[in-house]
C-alpha positions as CSV (number, residue, x, y, z in Angstrom):
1,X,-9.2,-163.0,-19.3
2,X,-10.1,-162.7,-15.5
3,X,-7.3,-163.3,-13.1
4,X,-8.7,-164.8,-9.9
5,X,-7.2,-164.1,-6.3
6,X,-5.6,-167.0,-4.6
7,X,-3.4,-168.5,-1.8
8,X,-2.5,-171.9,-0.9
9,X,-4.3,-173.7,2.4
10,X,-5.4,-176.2,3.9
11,X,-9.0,-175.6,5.3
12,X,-11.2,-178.2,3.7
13,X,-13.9,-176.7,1.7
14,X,-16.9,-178.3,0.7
15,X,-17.5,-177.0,-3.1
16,X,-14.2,-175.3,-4.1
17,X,-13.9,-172.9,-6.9
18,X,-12.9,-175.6,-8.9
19,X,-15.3,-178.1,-8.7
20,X,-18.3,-175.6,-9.9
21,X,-16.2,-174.8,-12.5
22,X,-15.6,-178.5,-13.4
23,X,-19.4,-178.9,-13.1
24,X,-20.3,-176.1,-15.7
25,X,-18.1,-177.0,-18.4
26,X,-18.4,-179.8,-21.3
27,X,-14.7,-180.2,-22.1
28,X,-11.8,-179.4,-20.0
29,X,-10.6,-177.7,-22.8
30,X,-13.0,-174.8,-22.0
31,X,-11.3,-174.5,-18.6
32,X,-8.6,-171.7,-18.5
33,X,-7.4,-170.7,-15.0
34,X,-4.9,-167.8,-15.0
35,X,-2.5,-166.8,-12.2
36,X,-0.8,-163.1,-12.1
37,X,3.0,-164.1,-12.5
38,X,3.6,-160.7,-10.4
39,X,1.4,-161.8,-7.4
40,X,3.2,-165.5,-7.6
41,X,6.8,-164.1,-7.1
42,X,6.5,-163.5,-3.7
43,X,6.0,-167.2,-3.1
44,X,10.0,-167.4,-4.2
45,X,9.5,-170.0,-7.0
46,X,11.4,-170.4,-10.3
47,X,9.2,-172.1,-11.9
48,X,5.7,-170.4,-11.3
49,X,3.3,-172.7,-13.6
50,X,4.9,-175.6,-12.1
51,X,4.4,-174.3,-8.7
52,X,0.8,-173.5,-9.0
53,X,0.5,-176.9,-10.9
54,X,1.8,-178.8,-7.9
55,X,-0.5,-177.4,-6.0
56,X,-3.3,-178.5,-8.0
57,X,-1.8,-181.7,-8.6
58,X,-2.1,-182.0,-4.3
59,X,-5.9,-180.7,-4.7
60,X,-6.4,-183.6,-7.1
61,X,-4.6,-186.1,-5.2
62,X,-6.3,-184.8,-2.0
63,X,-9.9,-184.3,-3.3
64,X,-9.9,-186.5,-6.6
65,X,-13.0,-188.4,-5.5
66,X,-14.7,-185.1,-5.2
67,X,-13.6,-183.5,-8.3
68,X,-14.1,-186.8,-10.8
69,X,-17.8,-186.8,-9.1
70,X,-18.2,-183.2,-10.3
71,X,-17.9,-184.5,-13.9
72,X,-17.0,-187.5,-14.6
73,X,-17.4,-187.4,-18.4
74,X,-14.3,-184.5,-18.3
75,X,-12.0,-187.3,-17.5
76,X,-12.9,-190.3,-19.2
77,X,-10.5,-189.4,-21.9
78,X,-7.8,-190.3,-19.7
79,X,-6.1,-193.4,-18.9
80,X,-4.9,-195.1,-15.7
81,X,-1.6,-196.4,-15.3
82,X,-2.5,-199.9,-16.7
83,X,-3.3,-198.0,-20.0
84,X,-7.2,-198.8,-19.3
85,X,-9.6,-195.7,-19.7
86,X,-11.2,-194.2,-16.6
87,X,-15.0,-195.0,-15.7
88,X,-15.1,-194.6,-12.0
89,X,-13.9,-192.3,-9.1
90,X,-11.9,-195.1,-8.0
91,X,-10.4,-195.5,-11.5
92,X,-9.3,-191.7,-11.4
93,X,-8.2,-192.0,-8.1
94,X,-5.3,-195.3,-9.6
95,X,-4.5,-191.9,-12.0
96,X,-4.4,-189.2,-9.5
97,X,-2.1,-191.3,-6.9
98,X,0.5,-192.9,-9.7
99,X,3.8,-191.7,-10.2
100,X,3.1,-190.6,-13.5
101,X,0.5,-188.3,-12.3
102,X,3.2,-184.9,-12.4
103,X,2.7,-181.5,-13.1
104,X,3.4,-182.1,-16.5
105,X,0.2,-184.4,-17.3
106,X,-2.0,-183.0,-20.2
107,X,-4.8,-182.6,-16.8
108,X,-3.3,-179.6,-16.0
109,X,-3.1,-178.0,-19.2
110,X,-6.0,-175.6,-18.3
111,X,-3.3,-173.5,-15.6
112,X,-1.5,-170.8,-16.7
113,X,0.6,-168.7,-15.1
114,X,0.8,-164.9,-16.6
């Protein structure tokens, strides 16, 4: 298990951490990000997972293009809102900007907050 440093901002990086992750991996089940619950709490959030999640959800509704082109075959086994299966950028974009798209879609199962 490695914990990772990380604060929330804005700056617009070109390749986040992320996105070579996504682009080295087969499944996103072989993703596993881990947050230190201990460094979180000074944020002043009850719910920790969700907070980090939210912030990831805003990544992916700010940078979905980016991060469906990393791999696109990671998230083909999703649907969009019409219940039709994902096959482009814009297709995962439909997803990323729904209101179905929360912190508690299966997407974000790979963040974990310990």
């Amino acid at each position: 298990m490695e914990f990772k440093r990380w604060t929330p901002r804005d700056n617009d990086e070109e390749d986040s951490p992320l996105i070579c992750y996504l682009r080295n991996i087969n499944s996103l089940s072989q993703l596993r990000c881990f947050f230190d619950k201990a460094k979180l709490i000074n944020f002043g959030e009850s719910d920790l997972e969700g907070y980090v999640k939210g912030i990831f959800r805003t990544l992916f509704i700010n940078k979905g293009v980016d991060i469906y082109n990393s791999n696109p075959t990671l998230f083909n086994q999703y649907n969009r809102p019409n219940g039709q299966s994902i096959q482009n950028s814009t297709h995962f974009q439909e997803l990323v900007n729904s209101s179905t798209f929360l912190v508690k879609y299966p997407i974000f199962n790979f963040i974990q907050v310990k």
